[in-house]
N, C-alpha and C positions, 0 to 999 in steps of 0.2 A: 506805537505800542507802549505799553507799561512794562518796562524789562524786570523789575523786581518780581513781575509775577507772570512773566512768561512762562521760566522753566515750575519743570514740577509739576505735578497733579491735583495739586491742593488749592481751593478757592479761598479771597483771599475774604477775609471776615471783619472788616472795622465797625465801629461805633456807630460811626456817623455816613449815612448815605441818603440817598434823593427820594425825596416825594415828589410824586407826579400827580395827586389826585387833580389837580387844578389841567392838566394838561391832557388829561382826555372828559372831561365833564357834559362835551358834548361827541355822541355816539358818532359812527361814520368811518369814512375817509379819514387819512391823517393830514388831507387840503382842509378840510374843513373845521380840525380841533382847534380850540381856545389855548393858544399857545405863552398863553403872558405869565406863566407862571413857570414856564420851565429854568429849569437850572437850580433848585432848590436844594438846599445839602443837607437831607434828613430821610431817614427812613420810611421810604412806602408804607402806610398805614393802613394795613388790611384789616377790617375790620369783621370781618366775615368769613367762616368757610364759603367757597366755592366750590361751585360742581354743576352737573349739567341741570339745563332748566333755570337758572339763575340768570340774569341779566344786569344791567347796571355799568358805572364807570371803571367800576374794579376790575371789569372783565374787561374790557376793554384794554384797560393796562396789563393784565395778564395775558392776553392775544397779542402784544407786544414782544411779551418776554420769552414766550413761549413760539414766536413767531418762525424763528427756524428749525425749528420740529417739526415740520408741518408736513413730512415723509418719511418714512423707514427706508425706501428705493425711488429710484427716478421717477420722480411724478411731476408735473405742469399743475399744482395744488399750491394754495398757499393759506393761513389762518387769517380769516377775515376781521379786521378792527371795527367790528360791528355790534360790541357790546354782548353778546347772547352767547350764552355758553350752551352750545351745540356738539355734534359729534363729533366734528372735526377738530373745535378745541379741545374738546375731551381725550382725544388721541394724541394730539401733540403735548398735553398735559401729561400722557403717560409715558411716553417717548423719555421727554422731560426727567422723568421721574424714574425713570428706569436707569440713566444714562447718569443719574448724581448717586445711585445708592438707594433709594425712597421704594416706600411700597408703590406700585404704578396701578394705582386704582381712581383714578383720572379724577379723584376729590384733591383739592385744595386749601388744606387744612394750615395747620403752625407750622408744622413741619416742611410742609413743600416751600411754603410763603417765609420762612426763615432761608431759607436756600436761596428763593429768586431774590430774596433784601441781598444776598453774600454777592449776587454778582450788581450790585448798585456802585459806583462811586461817591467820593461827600461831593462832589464838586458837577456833580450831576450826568457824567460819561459810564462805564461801564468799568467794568472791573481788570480789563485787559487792553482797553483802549482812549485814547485822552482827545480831547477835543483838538488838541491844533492836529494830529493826527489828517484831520478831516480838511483844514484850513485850506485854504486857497493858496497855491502857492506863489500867486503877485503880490500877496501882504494883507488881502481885504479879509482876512477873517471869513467869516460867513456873508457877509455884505458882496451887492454889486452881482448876485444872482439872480434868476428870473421869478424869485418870490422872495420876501420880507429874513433877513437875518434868523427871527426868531422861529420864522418857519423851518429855515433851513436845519437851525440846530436839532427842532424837534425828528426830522425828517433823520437826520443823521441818528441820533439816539436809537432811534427804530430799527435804523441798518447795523448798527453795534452792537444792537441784539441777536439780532441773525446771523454775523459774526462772532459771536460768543457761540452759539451752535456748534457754528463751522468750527471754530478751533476747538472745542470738546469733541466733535466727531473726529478731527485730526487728528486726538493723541493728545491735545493740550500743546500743542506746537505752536509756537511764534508764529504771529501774522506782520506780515509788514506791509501797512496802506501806501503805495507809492504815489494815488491821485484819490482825492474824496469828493469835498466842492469843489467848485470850480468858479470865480465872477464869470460875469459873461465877455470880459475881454481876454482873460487867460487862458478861457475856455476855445476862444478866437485863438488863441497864438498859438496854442499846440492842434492847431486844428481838428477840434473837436465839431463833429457835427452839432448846427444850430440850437436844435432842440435837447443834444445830451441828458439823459439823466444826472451829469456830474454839477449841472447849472443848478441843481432844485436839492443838491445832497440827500440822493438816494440811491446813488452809485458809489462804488469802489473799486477799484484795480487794485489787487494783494496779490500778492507774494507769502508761501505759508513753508515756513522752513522744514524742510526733511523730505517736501511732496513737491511732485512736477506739478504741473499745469495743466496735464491731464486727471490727474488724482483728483486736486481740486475743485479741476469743473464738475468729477461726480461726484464729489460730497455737497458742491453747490446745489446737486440739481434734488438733493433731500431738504434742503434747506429753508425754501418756498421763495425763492428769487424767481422772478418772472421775467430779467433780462441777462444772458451767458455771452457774452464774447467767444469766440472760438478757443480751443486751449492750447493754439498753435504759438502764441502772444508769448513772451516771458513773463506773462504777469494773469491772472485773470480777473477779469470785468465780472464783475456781480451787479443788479441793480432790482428793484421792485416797483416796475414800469405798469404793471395788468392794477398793482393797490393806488395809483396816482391817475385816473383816467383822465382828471382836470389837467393834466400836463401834457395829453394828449399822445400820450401812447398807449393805448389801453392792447395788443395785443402781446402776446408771447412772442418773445425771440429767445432761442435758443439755439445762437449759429452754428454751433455743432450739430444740431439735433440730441436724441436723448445718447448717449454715451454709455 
């Protein structure tokens, strides 16, 4: 986590933050985006209102950021990285909007789109979370998972967005990542099943100060995570298993059930 800006209610606002246009350019799955451009330290460049009916890469990136909205109460939903700006994203766009201060009128205007630039990093993570955060903890970085580095980081980027939800729905509480990626022999040592979500960095195990483990699995389940660990754990497993179907988990787990 970024501890300068854990405590407090305030987002944090620099100069300099990440463009992504290059990194969703093509529509779909997040298996499937052109990822050679992530990690760029400049500001998203929106060049358009957005709102429903509208289509393109911009949305795309906006179903990103807007990704843990994707509920008001426990629902098995989540915002699809499909380019099209539909009802679904229009609602989590108002959730969104509702939840910083904004008129919650599901357009995407300077206003909204100066907000989602506030929770950008320059260094291309997120505004509450930092890339080694997510590192493997044998040393390999992003490397030595069951898809390419540069996959893994975009895959991660995605879930630190949905993590920025969750900790604005918590009050603005500290999260602490205790596991992100994972290589595939680390993922071996702690005996992680085969297939894990933690091998492809679209998992996390947190820990969110001031909330049990229960609290958390039910803000997780607004969030549009499609995999819940039980919240019996000291920690809880978040992952988004139903949006990676090429990784070969495509259904809902929710080892609690809904909560």
């Amino acid at each position: 986590m970024k501890p300068a800006r854990h405590s407090g209610s305030g987002i944090d606002r620099r100069g300099l933050f990440r463009g992504a246009a290059g990194v969703t350019a093509a529509l779909g799955l997040a298996a499937t985006v052109n990822l050679t451009t992530a990690g760029r330290a400049s500001a998203y460049s929106w060049t358009r209102t957005l709102q429903q009916g509208v289509s393109g890469a911009d949305v795309v990136e906006l179903q990103i950021r807007v990704g843990g909205w994707a509920a008001s109460s426990a629902q098995q939903t989540y915002v699809a990285w499909d380019g099209a700006f539909g009802p679904g994203t229009a609602a989590a766009v108002k959730r969104f909007q509702s939840a910083y201060g904004l008129a919650a009128d599901g357009v995407v205007g300077p206003a909204t789109q100066s907000v989602l630039n506030s929770l950008e990093s320059g260094d291309g993570s997120t505004a509450h979370f930092e890339w080694s955060e997510f590192h493997s903890k044998d040393g390999a970085g992003f490397g030595g998972g069951k898809v390419g580095a540069a996959t893994v980081k975009e895959n991660v980027r995605r879930t630190m967005y949905k993590l920025e939800a969750l900790r604005k729905k918590a009050g603005n509480s500290a999260i602490t990542v205790n596991s992100g990626f994972r290589s595939v022999s680390h993922n071996a040592s702690v005996g992680g099943a085969s297939n894990s979500m933690h091998v492809y960095g679209v998992a996390a195990d947190i820990v969110v100060s001031g909330h049990s483990t229960l609290q958390v699995y039910r803000i997780a389940e607004t969030c549009g995570f499609s995999g819940l660990e039980a919240y019996t754990h000291s920690w809880q497993h978040v992952d988004s298993r139903v949006q990676y179907p090429s990784y070969g988990s495509g259904s809902w787990w929710w080892e609690s059930g809904v909560v």
